[in-house]
BATITI-830101 format. One record per residue (C-alpha): residue number from 1; residue in three letters; x, y, z. Coordinates in steps of 0.05 Angstrom, whole numbers. Example, Ala and Ser with C-alpha at 12.3 -4.5 7.8 and 13.67 -1.06 7.14 Angstrom:
(atom 1 ALA (246 -90 156)) (atom 2 SER (273 -21 143)) 
//
This chain:
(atom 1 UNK (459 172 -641)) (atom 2 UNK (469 94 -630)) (atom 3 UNK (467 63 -555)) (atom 4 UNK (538 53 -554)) (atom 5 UNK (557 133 -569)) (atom 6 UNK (500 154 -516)) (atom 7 UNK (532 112 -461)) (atom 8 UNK (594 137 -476)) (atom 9 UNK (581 211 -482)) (atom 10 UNK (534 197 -415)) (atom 11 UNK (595 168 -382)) (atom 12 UNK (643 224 -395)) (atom 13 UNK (589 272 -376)) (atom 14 UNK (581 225 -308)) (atom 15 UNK (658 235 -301)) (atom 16 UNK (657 313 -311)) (atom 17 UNK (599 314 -257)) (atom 18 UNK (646 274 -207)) (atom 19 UNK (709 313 -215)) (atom 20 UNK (667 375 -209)) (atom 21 UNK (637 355 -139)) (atom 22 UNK (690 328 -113)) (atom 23 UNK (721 401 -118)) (atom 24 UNK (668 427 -77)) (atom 25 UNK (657 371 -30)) (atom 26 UNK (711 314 -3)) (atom 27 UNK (686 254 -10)) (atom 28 UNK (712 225 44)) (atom 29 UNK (669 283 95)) (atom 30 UNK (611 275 59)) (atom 31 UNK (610 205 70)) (atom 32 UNK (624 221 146)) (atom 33 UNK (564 266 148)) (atom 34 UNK (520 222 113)) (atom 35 UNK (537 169 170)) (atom 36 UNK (536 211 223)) (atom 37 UNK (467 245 197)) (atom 38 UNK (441 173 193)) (atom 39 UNK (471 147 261)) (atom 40 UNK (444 202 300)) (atom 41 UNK (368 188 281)) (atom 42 UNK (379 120 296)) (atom 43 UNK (401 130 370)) (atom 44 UNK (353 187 376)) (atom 45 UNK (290 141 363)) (atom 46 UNK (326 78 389)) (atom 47 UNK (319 121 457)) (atom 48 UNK (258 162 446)) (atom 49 UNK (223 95 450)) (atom 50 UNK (235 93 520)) (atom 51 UNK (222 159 540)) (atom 52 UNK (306 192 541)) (atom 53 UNK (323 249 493)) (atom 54 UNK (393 221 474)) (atom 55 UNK (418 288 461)) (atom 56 UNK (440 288 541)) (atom 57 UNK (478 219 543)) (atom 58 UNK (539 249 507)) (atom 59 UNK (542 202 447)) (atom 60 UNK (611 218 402)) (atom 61 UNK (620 221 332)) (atom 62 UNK (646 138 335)) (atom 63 UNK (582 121 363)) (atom 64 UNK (541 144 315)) (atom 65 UNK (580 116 256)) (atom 66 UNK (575 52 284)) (atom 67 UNK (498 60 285)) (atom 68 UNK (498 76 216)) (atom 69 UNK (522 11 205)) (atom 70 UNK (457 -16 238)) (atom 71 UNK (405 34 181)) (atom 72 UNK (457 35 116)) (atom 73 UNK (467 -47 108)) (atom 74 UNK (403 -62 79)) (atom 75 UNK (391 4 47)) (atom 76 UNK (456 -3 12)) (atom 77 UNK (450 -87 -11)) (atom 78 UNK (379 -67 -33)) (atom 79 UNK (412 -7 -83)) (atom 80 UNK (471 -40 -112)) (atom 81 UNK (430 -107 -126)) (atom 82 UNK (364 -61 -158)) (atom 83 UNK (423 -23 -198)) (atom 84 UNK (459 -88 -222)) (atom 85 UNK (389 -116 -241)) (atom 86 UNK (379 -51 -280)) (atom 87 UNK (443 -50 -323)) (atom 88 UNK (437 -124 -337)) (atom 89 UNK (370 -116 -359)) (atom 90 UNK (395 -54 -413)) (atom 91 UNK (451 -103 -432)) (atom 92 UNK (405 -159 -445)) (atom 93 UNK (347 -125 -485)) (atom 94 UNK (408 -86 -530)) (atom 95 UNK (439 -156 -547)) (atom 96 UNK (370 -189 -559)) (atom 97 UNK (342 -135 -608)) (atom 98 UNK (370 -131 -673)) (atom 99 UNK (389 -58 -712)) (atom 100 UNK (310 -58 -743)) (atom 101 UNK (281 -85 -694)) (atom 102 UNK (316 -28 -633)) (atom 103 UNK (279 25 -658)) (atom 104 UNK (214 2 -658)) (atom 105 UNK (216 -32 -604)) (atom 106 UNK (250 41 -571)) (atom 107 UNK (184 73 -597)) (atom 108 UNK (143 27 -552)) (atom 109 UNK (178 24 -494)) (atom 110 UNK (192 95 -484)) (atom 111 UNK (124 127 -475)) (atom 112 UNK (114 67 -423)) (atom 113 UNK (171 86 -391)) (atom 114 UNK (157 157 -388)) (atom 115 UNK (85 156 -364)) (atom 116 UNK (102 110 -304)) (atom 117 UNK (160 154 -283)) (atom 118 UNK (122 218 -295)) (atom 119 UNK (62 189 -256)) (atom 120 UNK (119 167 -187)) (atom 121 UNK (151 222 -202)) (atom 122 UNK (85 270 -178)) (atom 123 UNK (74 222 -126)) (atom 124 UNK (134 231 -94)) (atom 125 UNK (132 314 -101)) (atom 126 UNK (65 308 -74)) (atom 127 UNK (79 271 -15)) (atom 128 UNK (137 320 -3)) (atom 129 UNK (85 382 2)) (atom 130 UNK (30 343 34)) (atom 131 UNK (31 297 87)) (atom 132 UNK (-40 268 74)) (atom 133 UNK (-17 228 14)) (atom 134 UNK (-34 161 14)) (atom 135 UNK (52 144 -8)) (atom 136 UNK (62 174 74)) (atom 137 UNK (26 120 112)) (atom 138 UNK (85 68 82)) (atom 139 UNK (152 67 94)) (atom 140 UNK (201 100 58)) (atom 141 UNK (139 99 -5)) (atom 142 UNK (145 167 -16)) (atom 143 UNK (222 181 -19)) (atom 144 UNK (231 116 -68)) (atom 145 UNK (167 145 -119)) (atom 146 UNK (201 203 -122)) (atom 147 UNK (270 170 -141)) (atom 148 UNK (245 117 -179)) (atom 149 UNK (204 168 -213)) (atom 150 UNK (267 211 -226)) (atom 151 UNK (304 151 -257)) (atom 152 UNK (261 126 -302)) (atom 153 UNK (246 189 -332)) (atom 154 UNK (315 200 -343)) (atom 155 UNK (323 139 -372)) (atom 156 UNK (277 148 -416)) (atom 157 UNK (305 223 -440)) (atom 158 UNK (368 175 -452)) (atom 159 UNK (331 120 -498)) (atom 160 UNK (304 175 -537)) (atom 161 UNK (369 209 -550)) (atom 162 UNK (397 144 -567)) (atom 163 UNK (349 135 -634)) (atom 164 UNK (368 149 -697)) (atom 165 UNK (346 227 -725)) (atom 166 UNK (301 203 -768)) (atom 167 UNK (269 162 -716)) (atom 168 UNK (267 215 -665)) (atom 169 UNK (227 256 -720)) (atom 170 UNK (159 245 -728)) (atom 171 UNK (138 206 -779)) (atom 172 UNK (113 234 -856)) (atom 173 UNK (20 233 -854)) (atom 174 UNK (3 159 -888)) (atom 175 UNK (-62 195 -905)) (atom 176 UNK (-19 233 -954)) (atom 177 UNK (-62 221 -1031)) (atom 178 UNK (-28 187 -1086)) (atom 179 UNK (-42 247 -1133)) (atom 180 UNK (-2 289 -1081)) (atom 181 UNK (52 227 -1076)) (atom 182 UNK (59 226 -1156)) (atom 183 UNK (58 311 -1165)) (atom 184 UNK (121 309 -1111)) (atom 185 UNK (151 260 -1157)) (atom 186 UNK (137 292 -1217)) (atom 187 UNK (161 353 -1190)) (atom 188 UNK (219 336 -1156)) (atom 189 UNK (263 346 -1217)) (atom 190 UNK (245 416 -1224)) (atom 191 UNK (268 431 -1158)) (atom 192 UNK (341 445 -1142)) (atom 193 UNK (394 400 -1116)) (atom 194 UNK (373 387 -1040)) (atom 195 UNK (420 418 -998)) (atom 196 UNK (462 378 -947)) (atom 197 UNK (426 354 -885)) (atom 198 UNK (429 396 -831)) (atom 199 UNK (472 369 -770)) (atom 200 UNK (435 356 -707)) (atom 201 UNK (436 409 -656)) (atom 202 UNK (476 383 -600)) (atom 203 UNK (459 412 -533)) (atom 204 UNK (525 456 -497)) (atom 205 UNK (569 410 -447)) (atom 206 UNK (544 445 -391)) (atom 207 UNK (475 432 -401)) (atom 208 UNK (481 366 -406)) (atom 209 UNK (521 368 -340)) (atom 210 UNK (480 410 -298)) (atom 211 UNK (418 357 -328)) (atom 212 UNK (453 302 -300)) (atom 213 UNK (473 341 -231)) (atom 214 UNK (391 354 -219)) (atom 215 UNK (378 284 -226)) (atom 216 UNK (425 265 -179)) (atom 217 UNK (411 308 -135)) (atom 218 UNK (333 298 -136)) (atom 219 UNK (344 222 -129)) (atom 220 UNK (403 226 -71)) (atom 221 UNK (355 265 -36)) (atom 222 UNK (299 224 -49)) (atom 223 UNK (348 163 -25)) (atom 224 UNK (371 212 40)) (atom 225 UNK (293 222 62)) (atom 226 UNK (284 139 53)) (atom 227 UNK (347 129 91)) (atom 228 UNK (319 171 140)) (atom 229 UNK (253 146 148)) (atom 230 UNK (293 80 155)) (atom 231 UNK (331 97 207)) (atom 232 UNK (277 119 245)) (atom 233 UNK (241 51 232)) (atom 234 UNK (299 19 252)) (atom 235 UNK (319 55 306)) (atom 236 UNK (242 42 336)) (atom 237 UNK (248 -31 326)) (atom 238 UNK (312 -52 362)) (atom 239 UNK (280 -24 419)) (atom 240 UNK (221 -53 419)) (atom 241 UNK (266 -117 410)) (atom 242 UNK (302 -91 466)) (atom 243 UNK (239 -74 511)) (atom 244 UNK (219 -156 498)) (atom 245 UNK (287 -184 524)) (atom 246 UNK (288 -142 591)) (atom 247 UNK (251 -207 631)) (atom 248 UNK (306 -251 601)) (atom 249 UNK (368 -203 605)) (atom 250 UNK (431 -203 656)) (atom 251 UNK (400 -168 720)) (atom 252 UNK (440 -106 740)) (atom 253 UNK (454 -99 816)) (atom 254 UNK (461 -25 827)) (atom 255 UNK (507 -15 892)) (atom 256 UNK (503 58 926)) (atom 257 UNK (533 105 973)) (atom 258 UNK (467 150 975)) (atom 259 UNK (395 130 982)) (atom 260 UNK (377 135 910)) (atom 261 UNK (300 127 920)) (atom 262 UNK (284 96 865)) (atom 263 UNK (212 78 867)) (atom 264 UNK (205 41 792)) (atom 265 UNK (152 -15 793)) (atom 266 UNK (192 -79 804)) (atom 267 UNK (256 -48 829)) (atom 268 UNK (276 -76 902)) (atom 269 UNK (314 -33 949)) (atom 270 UNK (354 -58 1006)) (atom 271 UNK (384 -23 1062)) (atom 272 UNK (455 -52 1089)) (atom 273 UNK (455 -63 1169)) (atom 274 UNK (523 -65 1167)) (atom 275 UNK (525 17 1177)) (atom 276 UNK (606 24 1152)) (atom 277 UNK (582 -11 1083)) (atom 278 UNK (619 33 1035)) (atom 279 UNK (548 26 991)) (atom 280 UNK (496 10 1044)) (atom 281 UNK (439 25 996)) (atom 282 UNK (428 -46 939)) (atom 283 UNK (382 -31 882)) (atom 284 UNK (351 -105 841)) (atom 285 UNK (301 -110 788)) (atom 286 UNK (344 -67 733)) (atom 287 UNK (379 -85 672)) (atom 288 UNK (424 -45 640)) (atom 289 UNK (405 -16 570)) (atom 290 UNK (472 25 552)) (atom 291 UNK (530 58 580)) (atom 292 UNK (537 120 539)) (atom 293 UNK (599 172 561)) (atom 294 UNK (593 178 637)) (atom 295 UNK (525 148 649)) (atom 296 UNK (493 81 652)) (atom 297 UNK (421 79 627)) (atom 298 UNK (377 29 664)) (atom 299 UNK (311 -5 656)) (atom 300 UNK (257 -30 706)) (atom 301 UNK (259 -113 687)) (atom 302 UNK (180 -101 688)) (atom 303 UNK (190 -46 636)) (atom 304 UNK (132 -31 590)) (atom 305 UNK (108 26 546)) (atom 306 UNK (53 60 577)) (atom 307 UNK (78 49 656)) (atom 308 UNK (161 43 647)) (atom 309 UNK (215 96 672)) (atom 310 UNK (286 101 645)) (atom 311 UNK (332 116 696)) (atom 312 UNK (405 149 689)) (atom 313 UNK (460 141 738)) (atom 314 UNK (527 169 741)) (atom 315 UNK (586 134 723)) (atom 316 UNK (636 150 785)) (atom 317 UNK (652 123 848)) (atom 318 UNK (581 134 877)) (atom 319 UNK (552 76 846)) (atom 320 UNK (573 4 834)) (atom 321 UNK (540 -45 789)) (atom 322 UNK (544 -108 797)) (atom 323 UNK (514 -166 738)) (atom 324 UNK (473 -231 751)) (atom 325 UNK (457 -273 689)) (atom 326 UNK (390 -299 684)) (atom 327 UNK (411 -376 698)) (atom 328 UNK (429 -340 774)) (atom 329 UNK (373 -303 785)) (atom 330 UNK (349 -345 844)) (atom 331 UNK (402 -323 883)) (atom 332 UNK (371 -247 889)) (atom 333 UNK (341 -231 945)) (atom 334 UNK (381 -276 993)) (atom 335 UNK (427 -226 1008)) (atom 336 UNK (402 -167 1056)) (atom 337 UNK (473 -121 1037)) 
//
C-alpha cells in the first residue's frame, strides 16, 4: 500500500469516525462542556488561592465560558501549530525521498519511532496509576507523554501499513549457501506453475474504525487531563498576579447601614457622628476582587497568603461601595463619615 492510498483510506476512516460521533454526541454541547469543565477549574483555583470555595458565589454557565477563554488560548495555539509542524514535516520527507529510497528509509525510521512512543506511552500510563512518577512533579508532563506517546505509535502502525508487501515481510536469510541457492534453481523447473499471489488480508472497516476511535480517545483524554492541570496552573497564577496588585489597585470604600465588624489587618473603620447617616458605619483599606451574582468579594489592601481574609458582602441596599483610584488615595482618612 503506497502513502498516498493509506492517507486516503485513513481519511475516509477519520470521516466514518466523525459522522459516527457526532450521532451520539452534538458537537456543539460537547464543546460547551468542554468549556465549561475547563472554566470551572479555573475560577475554582483562581479563588482557592485566597481562601473562598467559589462554589457559593453563584458563578453562571457565561462566566465560566469566558474563563475558558483565559486556560484554552495557549493550549489550543500550542496544538494547531505542533499539528501543522507535523503534517509539513510528513509532506516534506515524502517529496524529498525517492520510490527506492522510501522504503528503506521507512525501515529505519519506524522502529525509532515506535520505541520512543512505546517508551512515553508507559510513562504517561504510569503516571496515571501512580502519583510518585517523576512525569507528576511537571506540568501537564504526564498527560502530553501519554498523548505524544499515543501518536507516535500510531503513526508509526500507519508508516508500516504504508510499505510495500514485500517490504513489510521479512526479508529471505543472506546466510542462505550457494549449493542451496543453485539446487532451488535447478529445481525450480520441476516444480509446478506457482500459483497466483495471495491478496493481502485487509483488516474489516470496523476494526480499523474502532482503532482509530481508541486513539482518539486515549489522546483527547490525555489532552483533557493537560488542559486541566493547566487550568489549575492558570487559575493559581492570575491570583497570585492579583494578590501583587492589591497595594496599587482602586481602593474600595465600603459604606454601611450595620456595624459590619470587620477586624482585617489594615482595614479602617469609621463611625459617622452624624446619627441619621443612612450608612453611619465607613469601611477603607479594601479593594474589590470580583462581583460574582449578588456578592462583592473583597480583599484586605495588606492582603497576603499566610495572614489575609477574603471577605463577602451582599449586594443590596445594605451596603454601598464607593471607588478611590490610587492617584487619590491621600484623600482617605480625611473624612470622619
Amino acid at each position: 500500500m503506497t502513502d498516498d492510498t493509506a492517507g486516503s483510506t485513513g481519511s475516509h476512516r477519520l470521516a466514518r469516525l466523525g459522522t459516527l460521533f457526532g450521532a451520539v454526541v452534538a458537537p456543539s454541547s460537547f464543546v460547551t462542556a468542554l468549556l465549561y469543565y475547563f472554566g470551572y477549574w479555573h475560577v475554582y483555583w483562581f479563588f482557592d488561592y485566597f481562601g473562598v470555595n467559589s462554589t457559593m458565589l453563584g458563578f453562571g454557565t457565561v462566566d465560566y465560558l469566558m474563563r475558558s477563554l483565559d486556560v484554552l488560548f495557549v493550549p489550543l495555539v500550542v496544538v494547531a501549530a505542533g499539528s501543522l509542524i507535523a503534517f509539513w514535516s510528513h509532506a516534506l520527507l515524502s517529496a524529498r525521498l525517492t520510490s527506492e529510497a522510501w522504503p528503506l528509509a521507512l525501515r529505519i525510521f519506524m522502529p525509532v519511532v515506535a520505541g520512543v512512543g512505546f517508551l512515553l506511552a508507559l510513562g504517561g500510563i504510569w503516571s496515571a496509576l501512580d502519583e510518585r512518577v517523576f512525569l507528576r512533579h511537571h506540568l501537564v508532563a504526564a498527560p502530553l507523554s501519554l498523548a505524544f506517546g499515543v501518536i507516535l505509535l500510531a503513526y508509526a502502525f500507519h508508516l508500516y501499513r504504508a510499505l510495500p508487501s514485500e517490504e513489510a515481510r521479512p526479508a529471505q536469510d543472506d546466510g542462505e549457501s550457494e549449493d542451496e541457492t543453485v539446487d532451488a534453481a535447478d529445481n525450480e523447473s520441476n516444480q509446478p506453475p506457482p500459483s497466483p499471489a495471495a491478496a493481502p488480508v485487509r483488516r474489516p472497516e470496523w476494526v480499523a474504525v474502532a482503532e482509530y476511535g481508541v486513539v482518539f480517545a486515549l489522546v483527547g483524554l490525555s489532552l483533557i487531563w493537560a488542559a486541566n492541570d493547566y487550568a489549575a496552573a492558570v487559575g493559581r497564577g492570575r491570583a497570585e498576579q492579583q494578590a501583587s496588585q492589591l497595594a496599587s489597585s482602586p481602593t474600595a470604600v465600603v459604606y454601611s447601614k450595620l456595624r459590619l465588624s470587620i477586624g482585617a489587618l489594615g482595614v479602617r473603620e469609621i463611625s459617622c457622628r452624624d446619627t441619621k447617616s443612612a450608612y453611619p458605619y465607613r469601611y477603607e483599606g479594601l479593594t474589590l476582587l470580583m462581583q460574582s451574582a449578588n456578592q462583592y468579594v473583597l480583599l484586605p489592601q495588606e492582603w497576603t497568603p499566610s495572614t489575609g481574609v477574603a471577605i463577602i458582602l451582599p449586594r443590596n441596599d445594605s451596603v454601598r461601595i464607593e471607588f478611590v483610584p490610587y492617584s487619590a488615595r491621600t484623600t482617605l482618612g480625611r473624612v470622619t463619615c
